[in-house]
Backbone as a chain_set.jsonl record, in Angstrom:
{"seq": "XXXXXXXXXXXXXXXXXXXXXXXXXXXXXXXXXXXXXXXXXXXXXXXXXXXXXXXXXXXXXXXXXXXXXXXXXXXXXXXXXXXXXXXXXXXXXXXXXXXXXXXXXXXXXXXXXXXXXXXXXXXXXXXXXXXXXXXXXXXXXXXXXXXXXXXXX", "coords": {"N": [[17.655, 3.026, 25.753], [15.499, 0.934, 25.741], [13.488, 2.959, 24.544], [14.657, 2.512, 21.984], [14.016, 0.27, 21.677], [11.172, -0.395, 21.527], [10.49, 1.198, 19.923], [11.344, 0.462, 17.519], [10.305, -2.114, 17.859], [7.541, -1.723, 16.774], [7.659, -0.15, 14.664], [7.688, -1.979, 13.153], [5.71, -4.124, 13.525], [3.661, -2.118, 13.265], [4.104, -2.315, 10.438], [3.901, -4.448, 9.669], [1.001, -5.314, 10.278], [0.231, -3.881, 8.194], [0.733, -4.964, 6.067], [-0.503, -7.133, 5.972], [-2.929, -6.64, 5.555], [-3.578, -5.877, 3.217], [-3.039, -4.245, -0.08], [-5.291, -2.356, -0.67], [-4.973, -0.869, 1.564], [-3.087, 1.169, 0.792], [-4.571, 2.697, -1.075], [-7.051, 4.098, -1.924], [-8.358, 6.126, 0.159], [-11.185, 5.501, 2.835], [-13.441, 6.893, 5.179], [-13.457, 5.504, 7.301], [-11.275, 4.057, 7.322], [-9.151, 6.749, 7.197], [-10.024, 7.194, 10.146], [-9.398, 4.821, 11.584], [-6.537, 4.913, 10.868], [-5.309, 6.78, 12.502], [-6.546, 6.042, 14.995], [-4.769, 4.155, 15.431], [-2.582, 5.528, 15.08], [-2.416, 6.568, 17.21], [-2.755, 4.693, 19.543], [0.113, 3.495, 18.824], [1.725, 5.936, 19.714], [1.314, 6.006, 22.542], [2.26, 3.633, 23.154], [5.157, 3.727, 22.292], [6.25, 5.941, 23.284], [5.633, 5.168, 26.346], [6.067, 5.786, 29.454], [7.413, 7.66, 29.653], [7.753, 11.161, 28.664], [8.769, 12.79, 27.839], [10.859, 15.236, 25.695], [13.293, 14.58, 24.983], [12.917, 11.861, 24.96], [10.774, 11.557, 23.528], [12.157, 12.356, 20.787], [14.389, 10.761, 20.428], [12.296, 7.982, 20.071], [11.547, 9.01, 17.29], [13.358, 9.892, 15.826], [14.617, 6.941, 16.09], [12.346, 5.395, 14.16], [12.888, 6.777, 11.771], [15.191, 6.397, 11.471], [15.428, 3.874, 11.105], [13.531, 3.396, 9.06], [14.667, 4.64, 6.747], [17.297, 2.916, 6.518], [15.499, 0.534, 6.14], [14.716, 1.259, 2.982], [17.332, 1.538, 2.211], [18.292, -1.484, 1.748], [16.176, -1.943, 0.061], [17.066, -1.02, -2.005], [19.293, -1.996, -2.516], [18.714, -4.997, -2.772], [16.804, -6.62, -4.669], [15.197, -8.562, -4.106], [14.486, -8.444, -0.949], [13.23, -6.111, -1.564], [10.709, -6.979, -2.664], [10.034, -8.608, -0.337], [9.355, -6.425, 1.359], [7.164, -4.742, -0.221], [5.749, -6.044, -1.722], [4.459, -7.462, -4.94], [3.453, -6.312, -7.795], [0.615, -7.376, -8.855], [-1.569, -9.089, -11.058], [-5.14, -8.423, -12.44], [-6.98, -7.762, -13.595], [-7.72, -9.482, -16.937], [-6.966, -9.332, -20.569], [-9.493, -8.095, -21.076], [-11.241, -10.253, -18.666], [-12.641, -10.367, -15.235], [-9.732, -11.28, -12.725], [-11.19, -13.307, -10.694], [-10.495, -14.365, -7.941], [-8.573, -12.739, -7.267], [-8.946, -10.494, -7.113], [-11.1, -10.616, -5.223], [-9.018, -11.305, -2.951], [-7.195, -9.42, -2.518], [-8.961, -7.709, -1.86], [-10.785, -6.038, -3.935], [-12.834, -4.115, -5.612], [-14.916, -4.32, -8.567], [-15.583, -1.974, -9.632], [-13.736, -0.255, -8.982], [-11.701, -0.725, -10.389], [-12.909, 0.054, -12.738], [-13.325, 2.36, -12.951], [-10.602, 3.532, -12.507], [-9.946, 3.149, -15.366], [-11.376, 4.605, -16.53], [-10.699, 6.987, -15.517], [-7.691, 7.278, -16.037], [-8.185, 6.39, -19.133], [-10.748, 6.987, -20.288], [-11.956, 4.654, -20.617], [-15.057, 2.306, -21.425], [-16.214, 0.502, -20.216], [-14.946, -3.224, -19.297], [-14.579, -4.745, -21.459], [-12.665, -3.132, -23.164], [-10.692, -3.069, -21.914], [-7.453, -4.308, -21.541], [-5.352, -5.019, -19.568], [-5.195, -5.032, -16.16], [-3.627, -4.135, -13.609], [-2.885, -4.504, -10.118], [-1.013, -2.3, -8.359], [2.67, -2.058, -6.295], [1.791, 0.381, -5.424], [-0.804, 0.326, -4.229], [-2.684, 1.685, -6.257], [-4.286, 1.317, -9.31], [-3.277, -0.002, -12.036], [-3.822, 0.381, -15.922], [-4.194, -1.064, -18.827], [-5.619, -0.458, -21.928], [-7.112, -1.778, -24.315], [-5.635, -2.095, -27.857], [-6.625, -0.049, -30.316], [-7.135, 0.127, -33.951], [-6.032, 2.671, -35.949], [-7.947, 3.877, -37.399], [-10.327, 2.947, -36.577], [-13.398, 4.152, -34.207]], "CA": [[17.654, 1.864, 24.876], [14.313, 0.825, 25.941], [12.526, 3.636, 23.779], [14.935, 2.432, 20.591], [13.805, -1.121, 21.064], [9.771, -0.386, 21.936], [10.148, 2.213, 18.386], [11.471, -0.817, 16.404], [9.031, -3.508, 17.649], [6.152, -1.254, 16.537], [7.5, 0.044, 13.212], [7.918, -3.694, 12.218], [3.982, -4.587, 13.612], [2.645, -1.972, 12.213], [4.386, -2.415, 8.984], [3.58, -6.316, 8.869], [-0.173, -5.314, 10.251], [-0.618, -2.755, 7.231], [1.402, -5.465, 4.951], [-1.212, -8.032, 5.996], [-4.379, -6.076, 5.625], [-3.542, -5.529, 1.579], [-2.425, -2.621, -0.73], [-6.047, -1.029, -0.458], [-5.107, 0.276, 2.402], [-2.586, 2.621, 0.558], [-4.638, 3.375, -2.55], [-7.42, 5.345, -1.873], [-8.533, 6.042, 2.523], [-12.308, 5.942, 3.501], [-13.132, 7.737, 6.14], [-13.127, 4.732, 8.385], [-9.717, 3.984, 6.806], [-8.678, 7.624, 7.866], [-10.478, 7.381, 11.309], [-8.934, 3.58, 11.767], [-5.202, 5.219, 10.95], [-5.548, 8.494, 14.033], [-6.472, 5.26, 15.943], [-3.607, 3.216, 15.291], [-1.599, 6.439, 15.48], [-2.537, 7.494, 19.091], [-1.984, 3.833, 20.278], [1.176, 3.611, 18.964], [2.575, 6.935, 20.186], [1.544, 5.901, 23.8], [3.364, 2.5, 23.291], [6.559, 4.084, 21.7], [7.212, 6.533, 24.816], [5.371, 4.401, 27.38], [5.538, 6.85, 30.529], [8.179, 9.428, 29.864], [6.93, 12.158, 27.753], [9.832, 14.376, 27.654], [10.936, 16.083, 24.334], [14.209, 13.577, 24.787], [12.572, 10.881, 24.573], [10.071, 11.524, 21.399], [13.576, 12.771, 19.692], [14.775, 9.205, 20.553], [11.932, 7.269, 18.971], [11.498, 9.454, 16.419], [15.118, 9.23, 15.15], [14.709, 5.443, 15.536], [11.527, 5.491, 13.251], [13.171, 7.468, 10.809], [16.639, 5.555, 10.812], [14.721, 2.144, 10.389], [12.73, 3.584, 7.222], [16.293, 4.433, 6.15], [17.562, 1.451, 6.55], [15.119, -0.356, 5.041], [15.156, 1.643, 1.622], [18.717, 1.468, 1.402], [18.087, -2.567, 1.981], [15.048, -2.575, -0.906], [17.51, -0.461, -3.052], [20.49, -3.206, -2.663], [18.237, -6.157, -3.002], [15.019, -6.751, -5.237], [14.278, -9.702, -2.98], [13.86, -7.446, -0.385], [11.755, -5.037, -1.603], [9.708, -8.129, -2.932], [9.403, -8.769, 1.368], [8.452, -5.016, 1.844], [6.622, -4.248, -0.901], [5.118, -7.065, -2.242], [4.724, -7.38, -6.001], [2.191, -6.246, -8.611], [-0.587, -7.902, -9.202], [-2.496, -8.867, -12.416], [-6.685, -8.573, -11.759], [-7.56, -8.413, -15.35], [-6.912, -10.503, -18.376], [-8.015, -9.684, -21.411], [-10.924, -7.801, -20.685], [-11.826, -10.943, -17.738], [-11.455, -10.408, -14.302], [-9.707, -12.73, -12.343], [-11.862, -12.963, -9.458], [-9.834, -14.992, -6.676], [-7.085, -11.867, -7.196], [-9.6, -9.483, -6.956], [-11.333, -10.772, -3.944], [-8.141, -11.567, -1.963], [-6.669, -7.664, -2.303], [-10.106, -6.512, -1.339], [-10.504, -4.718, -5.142], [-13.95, -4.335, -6.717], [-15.204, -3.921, -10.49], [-15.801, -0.371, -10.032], [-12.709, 0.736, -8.546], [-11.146, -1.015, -11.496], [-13.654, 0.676, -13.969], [-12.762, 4.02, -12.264], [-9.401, 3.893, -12.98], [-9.931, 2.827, -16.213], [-12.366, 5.862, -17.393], [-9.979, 8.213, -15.012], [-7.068, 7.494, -16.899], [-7.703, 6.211, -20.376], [-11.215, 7.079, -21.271], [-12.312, 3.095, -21.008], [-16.371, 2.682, -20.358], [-16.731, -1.26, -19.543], [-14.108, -3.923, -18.926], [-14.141, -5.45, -23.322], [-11.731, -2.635, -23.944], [-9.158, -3.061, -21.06], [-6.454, -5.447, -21.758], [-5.15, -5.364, -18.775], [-5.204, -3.996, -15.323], [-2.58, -4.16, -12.394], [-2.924, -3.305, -8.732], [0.52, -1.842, -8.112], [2.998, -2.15, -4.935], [1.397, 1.159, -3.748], [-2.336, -0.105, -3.668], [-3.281, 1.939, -7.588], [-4.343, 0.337, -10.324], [-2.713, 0.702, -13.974], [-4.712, -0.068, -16.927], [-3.856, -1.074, -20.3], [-6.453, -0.618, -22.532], [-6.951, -2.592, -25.72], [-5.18, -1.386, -28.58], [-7.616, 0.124, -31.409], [-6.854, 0.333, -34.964], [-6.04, 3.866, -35.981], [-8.9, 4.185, -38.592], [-11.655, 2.717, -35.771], [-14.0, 5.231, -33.411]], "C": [[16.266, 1.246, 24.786], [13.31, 1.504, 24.642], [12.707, 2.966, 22.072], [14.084, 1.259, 20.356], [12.098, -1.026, 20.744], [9.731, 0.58, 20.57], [10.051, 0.816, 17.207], [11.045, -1.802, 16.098], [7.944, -3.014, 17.166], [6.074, -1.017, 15.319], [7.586, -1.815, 12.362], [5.725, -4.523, 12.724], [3.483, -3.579, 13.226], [2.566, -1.873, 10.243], [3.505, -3.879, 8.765], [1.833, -6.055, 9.335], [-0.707, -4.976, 8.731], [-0.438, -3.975, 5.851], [0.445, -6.692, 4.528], [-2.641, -8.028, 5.297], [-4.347, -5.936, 3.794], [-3.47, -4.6, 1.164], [-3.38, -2.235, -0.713], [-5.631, 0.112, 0.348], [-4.381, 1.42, 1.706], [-2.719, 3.155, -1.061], [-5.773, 4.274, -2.424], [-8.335, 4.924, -0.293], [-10.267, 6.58, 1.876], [-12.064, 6.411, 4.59], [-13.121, 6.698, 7.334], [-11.682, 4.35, 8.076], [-9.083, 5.161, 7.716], [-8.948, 7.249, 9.727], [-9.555, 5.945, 12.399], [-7.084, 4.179, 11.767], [-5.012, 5.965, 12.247], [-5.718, 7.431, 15.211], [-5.254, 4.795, 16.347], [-2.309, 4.258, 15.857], [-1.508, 6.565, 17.094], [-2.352, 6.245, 19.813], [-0.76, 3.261, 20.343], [2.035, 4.361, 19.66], [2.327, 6.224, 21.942], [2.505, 4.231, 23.778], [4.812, 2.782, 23.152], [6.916, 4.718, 23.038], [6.199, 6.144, 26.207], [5.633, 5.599, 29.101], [6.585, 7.822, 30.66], [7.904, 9.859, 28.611], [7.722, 13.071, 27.236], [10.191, 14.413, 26.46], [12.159, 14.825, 23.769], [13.606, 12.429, 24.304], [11.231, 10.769, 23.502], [10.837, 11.81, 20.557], [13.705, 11.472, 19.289], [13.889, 8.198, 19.461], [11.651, 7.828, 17.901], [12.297, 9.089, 15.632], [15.304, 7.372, 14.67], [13.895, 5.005, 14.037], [12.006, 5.69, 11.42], [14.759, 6.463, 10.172], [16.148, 3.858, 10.602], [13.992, 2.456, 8.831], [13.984, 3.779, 6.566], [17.14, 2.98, 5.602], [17.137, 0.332, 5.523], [14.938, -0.147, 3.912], [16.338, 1.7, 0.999], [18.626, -0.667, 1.11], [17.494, -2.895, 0.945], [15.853, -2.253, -1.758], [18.861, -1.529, -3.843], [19.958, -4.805, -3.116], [16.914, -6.506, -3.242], [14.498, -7.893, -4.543], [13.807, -9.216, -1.888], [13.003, -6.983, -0.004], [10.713, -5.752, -2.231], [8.854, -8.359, -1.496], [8.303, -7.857, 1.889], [7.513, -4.295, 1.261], [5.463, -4.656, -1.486], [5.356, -7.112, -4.275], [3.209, -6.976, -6.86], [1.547, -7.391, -8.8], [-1.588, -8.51, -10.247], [-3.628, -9.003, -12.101], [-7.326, -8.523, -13.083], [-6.966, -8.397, -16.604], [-7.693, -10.199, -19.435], [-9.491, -9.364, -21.74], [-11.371, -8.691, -19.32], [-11.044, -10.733, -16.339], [-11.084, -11.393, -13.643], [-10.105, -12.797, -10.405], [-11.224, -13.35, -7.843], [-8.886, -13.554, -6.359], [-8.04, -10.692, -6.378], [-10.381, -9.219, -5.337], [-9.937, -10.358, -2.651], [-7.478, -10.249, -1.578], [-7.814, -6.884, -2.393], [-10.257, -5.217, -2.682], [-11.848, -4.903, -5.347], [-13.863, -3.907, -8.196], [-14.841, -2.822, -10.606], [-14.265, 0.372, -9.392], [-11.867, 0.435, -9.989], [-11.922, -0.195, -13.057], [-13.674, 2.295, -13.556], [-11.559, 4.434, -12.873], [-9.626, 4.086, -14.164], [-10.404, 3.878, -17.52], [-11.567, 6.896, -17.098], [-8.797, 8.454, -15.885], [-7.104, 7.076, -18.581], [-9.244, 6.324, -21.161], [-12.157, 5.802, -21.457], [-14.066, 2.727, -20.313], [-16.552, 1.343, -20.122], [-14.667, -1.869, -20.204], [-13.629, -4.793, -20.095], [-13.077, -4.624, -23.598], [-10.227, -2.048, -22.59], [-8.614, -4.81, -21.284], [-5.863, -5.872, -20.975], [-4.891, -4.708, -17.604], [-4.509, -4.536, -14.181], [-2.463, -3.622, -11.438], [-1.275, -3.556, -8.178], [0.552, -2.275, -6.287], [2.227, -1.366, -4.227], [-0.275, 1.399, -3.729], [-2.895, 0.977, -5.344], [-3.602, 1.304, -8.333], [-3.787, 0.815, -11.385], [-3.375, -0.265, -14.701], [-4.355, 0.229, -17.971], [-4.875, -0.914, -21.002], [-6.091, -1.132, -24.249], [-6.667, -1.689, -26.664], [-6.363, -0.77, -30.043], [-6.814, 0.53, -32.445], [-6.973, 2.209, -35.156], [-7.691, 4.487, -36.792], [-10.385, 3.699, -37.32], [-12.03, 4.152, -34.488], [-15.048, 4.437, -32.372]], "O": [[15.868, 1.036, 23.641], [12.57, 0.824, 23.931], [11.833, 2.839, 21.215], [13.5, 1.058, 19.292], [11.716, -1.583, 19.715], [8.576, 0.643, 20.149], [9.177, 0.386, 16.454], [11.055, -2.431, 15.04], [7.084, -3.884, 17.028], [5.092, -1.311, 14.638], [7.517, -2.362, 11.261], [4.933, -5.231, 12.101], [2.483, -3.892, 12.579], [1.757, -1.61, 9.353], [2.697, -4.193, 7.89], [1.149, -6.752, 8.585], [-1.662, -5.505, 8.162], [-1.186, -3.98, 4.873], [0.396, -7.21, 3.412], [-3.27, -8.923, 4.732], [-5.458, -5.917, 3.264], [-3.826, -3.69, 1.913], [-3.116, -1.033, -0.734], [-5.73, 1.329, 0.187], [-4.821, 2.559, 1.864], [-1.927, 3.636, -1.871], [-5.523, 5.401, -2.853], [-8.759, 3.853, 0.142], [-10.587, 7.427, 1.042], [-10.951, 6.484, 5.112], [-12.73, 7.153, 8.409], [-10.951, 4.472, 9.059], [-8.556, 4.862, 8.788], [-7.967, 7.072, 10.45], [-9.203, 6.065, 13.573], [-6.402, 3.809, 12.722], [-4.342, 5.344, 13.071], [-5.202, 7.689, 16.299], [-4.752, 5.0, 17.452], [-1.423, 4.0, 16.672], [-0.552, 6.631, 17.866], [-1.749, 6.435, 20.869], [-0.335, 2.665, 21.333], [3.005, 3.849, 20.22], [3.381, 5.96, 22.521], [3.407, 4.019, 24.588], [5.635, 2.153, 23.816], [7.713, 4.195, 23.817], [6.116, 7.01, 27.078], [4.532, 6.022, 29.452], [6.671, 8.652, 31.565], [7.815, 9.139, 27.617], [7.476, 13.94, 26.399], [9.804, 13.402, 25.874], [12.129, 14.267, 22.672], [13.849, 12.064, 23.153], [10.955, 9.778, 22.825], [10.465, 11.622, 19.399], [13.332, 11.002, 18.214], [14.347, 7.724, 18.422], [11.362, 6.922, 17.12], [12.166, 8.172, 14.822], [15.757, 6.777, 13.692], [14.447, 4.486, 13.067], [11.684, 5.117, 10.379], [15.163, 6.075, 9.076], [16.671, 2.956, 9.947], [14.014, 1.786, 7.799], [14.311, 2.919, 5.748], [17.384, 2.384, 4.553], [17.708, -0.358, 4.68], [14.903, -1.195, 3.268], [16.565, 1.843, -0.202], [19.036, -1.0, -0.002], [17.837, -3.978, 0.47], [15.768, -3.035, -2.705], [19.218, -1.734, -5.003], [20.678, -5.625, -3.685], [16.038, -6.675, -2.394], [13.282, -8.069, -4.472], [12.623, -9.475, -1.672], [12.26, -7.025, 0.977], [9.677, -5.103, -2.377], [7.632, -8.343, -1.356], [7.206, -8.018, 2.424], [6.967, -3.356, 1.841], [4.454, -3.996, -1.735], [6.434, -6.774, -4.765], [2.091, -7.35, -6.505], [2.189, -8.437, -8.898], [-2.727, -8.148, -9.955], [-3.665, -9.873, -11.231], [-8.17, -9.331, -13.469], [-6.121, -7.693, -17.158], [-8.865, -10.57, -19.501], [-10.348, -9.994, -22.359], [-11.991, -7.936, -18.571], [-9.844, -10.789, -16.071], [-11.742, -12.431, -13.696], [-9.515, -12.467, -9.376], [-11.47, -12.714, -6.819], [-8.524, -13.356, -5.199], [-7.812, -10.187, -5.279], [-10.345, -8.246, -4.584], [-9.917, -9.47, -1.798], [-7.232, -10.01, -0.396], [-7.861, -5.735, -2.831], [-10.001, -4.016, -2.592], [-12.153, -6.092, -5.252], [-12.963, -3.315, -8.793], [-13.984, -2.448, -11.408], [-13.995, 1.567, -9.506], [-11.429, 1.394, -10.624], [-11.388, -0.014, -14.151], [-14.209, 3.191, -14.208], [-11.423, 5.424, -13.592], [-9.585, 5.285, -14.44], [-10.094, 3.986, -18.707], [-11.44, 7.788, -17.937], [-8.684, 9.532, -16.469], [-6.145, 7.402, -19.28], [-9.319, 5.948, -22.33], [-13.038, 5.826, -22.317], [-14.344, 2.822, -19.117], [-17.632, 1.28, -19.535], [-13.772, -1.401, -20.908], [-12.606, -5.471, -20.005], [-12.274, -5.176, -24.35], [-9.359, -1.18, -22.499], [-9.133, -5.924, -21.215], [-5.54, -7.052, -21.112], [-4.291, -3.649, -17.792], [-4.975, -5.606, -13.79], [-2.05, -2.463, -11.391], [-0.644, -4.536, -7.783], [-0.306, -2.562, -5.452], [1.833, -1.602, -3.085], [-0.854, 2.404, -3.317], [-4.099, 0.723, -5.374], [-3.112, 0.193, -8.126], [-3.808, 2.015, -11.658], [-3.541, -1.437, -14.361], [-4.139, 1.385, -18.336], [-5.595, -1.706, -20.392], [-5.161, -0.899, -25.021], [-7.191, -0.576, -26.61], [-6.794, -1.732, -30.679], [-5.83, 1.22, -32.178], [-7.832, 2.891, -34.597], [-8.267, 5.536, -36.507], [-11.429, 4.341, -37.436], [-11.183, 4.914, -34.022], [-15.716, 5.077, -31.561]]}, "num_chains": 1, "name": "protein.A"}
Protein backbone atom coordinates (compact mmCIF):
# COMPACT_ATOMS: atom_id res chain seq x y z
CA UNK A 1 0.00 0.00 0.00
CA UNK A 2 2.84 2.18 0.74
CA UNK A 3 4.22 1.98 -2.98
CA UNK A 4 0.33 2.81 -4.25
CA UNK A 5 0.24 5.84 -2.03
CA UNK A 6 4.16 7.18 -2.64
CA UNK A 7 3.05 6.50 -6.86
CA UNK A 8 -0.02 8.78 -6.34
CA UNK A 9 1.62 11.59 -4.30
CA UNK A 10 4.18 11.98 -7.10
CA UNK A 11 1.95 11.62 -10.18
CA UNK A 12 -0.16 14.52 -8.66
CA UNK A 13 3.37 16.79 -7.88
CA UNK A 14 4.68 16.18 -10.80
CA UNK A 15 1.58 16.84 -12.69
CA UNK A 16 0.82 20.18 -10.65
CA UNK A 17 4.85 20.97 -10.96
CA UNK A 18 4.65 20.56 -14.91
CA UNK A 19 0.99 22.33 -14.67
CA UNK A 20 2.70 25.23 -12.90
CA UNK A 21 5.76 25.71 -15.01
CA UNK A 22 3.33 26.47 -18.31
CA UNK A 23 2.33 24.65 -21.58
CA UNK A 24 5.93 25.38 -23.08
CA UNK A 25 7.00 22.76 -21.42
CA UNK A 26 4.89 20.40 -23.70
CA UNK A 27 5.31 22.23 -27.00
CA UNK A 28 8.56 22.05 -28.22
CA UNK A 29 11.81 20.40 -25.44
CA UNK A 30 15.29 22.17 -25.42
CA UNK A 31 17.84 20.25 -24.59
CA UNK A 32 17.88 21.54 -21.07
CA UNK A 33 14.11 20.84 -21.14
CA UNK A 34 15.04 17.18 -22.24
CA UNK A 35 18.06 16.97 -19.79
CA UNK A 36 15.72 18.71 -16.87
CA UNK A 37 12.89 15.78 -17.68
CA UNK A 38 15.79 12.34 -17.27
CA UNK A 39 16.33 14.45 -14.08
CA UNK A 40 13.00 14.62 -12.77
CA UNK A 41 12.59 11.08 -14.10
CA UNK A 42 15.44 9.38 -12.10
CA UNK A 43 14.30 11.27 -8.90
CA UNK A 44 11.04 10.21 -9.13
CA UNK A 45 11.65 6.52 -9.84
CA UNK A 46 13.86 6.39 -6.63
CA UNK A 47 10.97 8.08 -4.64
CA UNK A 48 8.18 5.79 -6.13
CA UNK A 49 10.00 2.39 -5.01
CA UNK A 50 11.98 3.94 -2.14
CA UNK A 51 14.21 0.79 -1.09
CA UNK A 52 12.65 -2.28 -2.57
CA UNK A 53 13.59 -2.74 -6.09
CA UNK A 54 11.97 -5.92 -6.86
CA UNK A 55 10.08 -6.45 -10.22
CA UNK A 56 6.79 -6.61 -7.70
CA UNK A 57 7.07 -3.65 -6.62
CA UNK A 58 7.79 -1.46 -10.01
CA UNK A 59 4.58 -3.63 -11.33
CA UNK A 60 2.79 -2.03 -8.30
CA UNK A 61 3.65 1.59 -9.00
CA UNK A 62 3.53 1.25 -12.37
CA UNK A 63 -0.08 -0.08 -12.46
CA UNK A 64 -0.87 2.76 -10.02
CA UNK A 65 0.61 5.40 -12.50
CA UNK A 66 -1.20 4.03 -15.22
CA UNK A 67 -4.66 3.51 -13.36
CA UNK A 68 -4.50 7.23 -12.09
CA UNK A 69 -3.92 8.55 -15.83
CA UNK A 70 -7.01 6.39 -16.41
CA UNK A 71 -8.87 7.70 -14.07
CA UNK A 72 -8.25 10.98 -14.70
CA UNK A 73 -9.23 10.87 -18.54
CA UNK A 74 -12.27 9.12 -17.85
CA UNK A 75 -12.88 12.18 -15.16
CA UNK A 76 -11.82 15.02 -18.05
CA UNK A 77 -14.10 12.98 -20.45
CA UNK A 78 -17.27 13.18 -17.90
CA UNK A 79 -16.64 16.72 -16.90
CA UNK A 80 -15.32 19.83 -18.98
CA UNK A 81 -14.67 21.48 -15.63
CA UNK A 82 -12.30 19.03 -15.03
CA UNK A 83 -10.36 18.92 -17.84
CA UNK A 84 -10.42 22.84 -17.49
CA UNK A 85 -8.33 21.76 -13.82
CA UNK A 86 -6.03 19.35 -15.86
CA UNK A 87 -5.61 20.90 -18.84
CA UNK A 88 -6.02 24.33 -18.55
CA UNK A 89 -7.61 26.29 -21.38
CA UNK A 90 -6.43 27.91 -24.62
CA UNK A 91 -5.05 30.89 -24.69
CA UNK A 92 -5.39 33.94 -27.04
CA UNK A 93 -1.60 35.78 -27.59
CA UNK A 94 -2.57 37.58 -30.67
CA UNK A 95 -5.26 39.97 -31.66
CA UNK A 96 -5.55 41.19 -34.74
CA UNK A 97 -2.20 41.14 -35.90
CA UNK A 98 -1.15 42.75 -31.94
CA UNK A 99 0.39 40.77 -29.50
CA UNK A 100 -0.89 40.72 -26.23
CA UNK A 101 2.16 40.92 -24.30
CA UNK A 102 1.15 40.17 -20.51
CA UNK A 103 -0.23 36.57 -22.17
CA UNK A 104 2.74 36.13 -23.92
CA UNK A 105 5.14 36.82 -21.18
CA UNK A 106 3.24 34.84 -18.49
CA UNK A 107 3.24 31.31 -20.74
CA UNK A 108 6.87 31.98 -21.39
CA UNK A 109 5.99 32.42 -25.50
CA UNK A 110 8.14 34.68 -27.69
CA UNK A 111 7.49 36.58 -31.14
CA UNK A 112 9.42 34.14 -33.00
CA UNK A 113 8.02 31.02 -31.84
CA UNK A 114 4.74 32.62 -32.78
CA UNK A 115 6.16 33.76 -36.23
CA UNK A 116 7.42 30.14 -36.68
CA UNK A 117 4.32 28.67 -36.45
CA UNK A 118 2.83 31.03 -38.46
CA UNK A 119 5.27 30.64 -41.68
CA UNK A 120 5.31 26.65 -40.70
CA UNK A 121 1.81 26.32 -41.14
CA UNK A 122 0.20 29.00 -43.23
CA UNK A 123 2.91 30.67 -45.18
CA UNK A 124 2.54 34.08 -42.86
CA UNK A 125 5.97 36.36 -42.97
CA UNK A 126 5.29 39.11 -40.09
CA UNK A 127 2.55 39.36 -37.49
CA UNK A 128 -0.06 42.26 -40.02
CA UNK A 129 -1.33 39.12 -41.65
CA UNK A 130 -2.16 36.85 -38.61
CA UNK A 131 -5.51 37.38 -37.18
CA UNK A 132 -5.09 35.40 -34.62
CA UNK A 133 -2.92 33.04 -32.75
CA UNK A 134 -3.68 30.54 -29.81
CA UNK A 135 -1.35 28.64 -27.53
CA UNK A 136 -3.32 25.41 -27.18
CA UNK A 137 -3.90 22.99 -23.99
CA UNK A 138 -0.89 20.99 -25.36
CA UNK A 139 1.72 23.94 -25.34
CA UNK A 140 1.30 24.54 -29.80
CA UNK A 141 0.29 27.40 -31.22
CA UNK A 142 -2.65 27.70 -33.93
CA UNK A 143 -2.73 30.55 -36.21
CA UNK A 144 -5.38 32.16 -38.06
CA UNK A 145 -4.20 34.16 -40.62
CA UNK A 146 -6.02 37.16 -42.05
CA UNK A 147 -8.40 36.44 -44.62
CA UNK A 148 -7.27 37.82 -48.23
CA UNK A 149 -9.52 38.67 -50.97
CA UNK A 150 -9.44 36.05 -53.67
CA UNK A 151 -8.28 38.45 -56.50
CA UNK A 152 -5.22 39.91 -54.02
CA UNK A 153 -1.32 38.43 -54.15
Amino acid sequence: MDSVLRGLAMYVFVWLILRLTGRRTFAQMTAFDFVLLLIVGEATQQTLLGDDFSVTNGVLVVLTLVAVDVVLSKLSTMWKGFDRILDGLPILIVKDGHILKERLEKERVTEEEILHAAREWHGVENLDQVKHAVLDQSGGISVVPVRRDAGEE
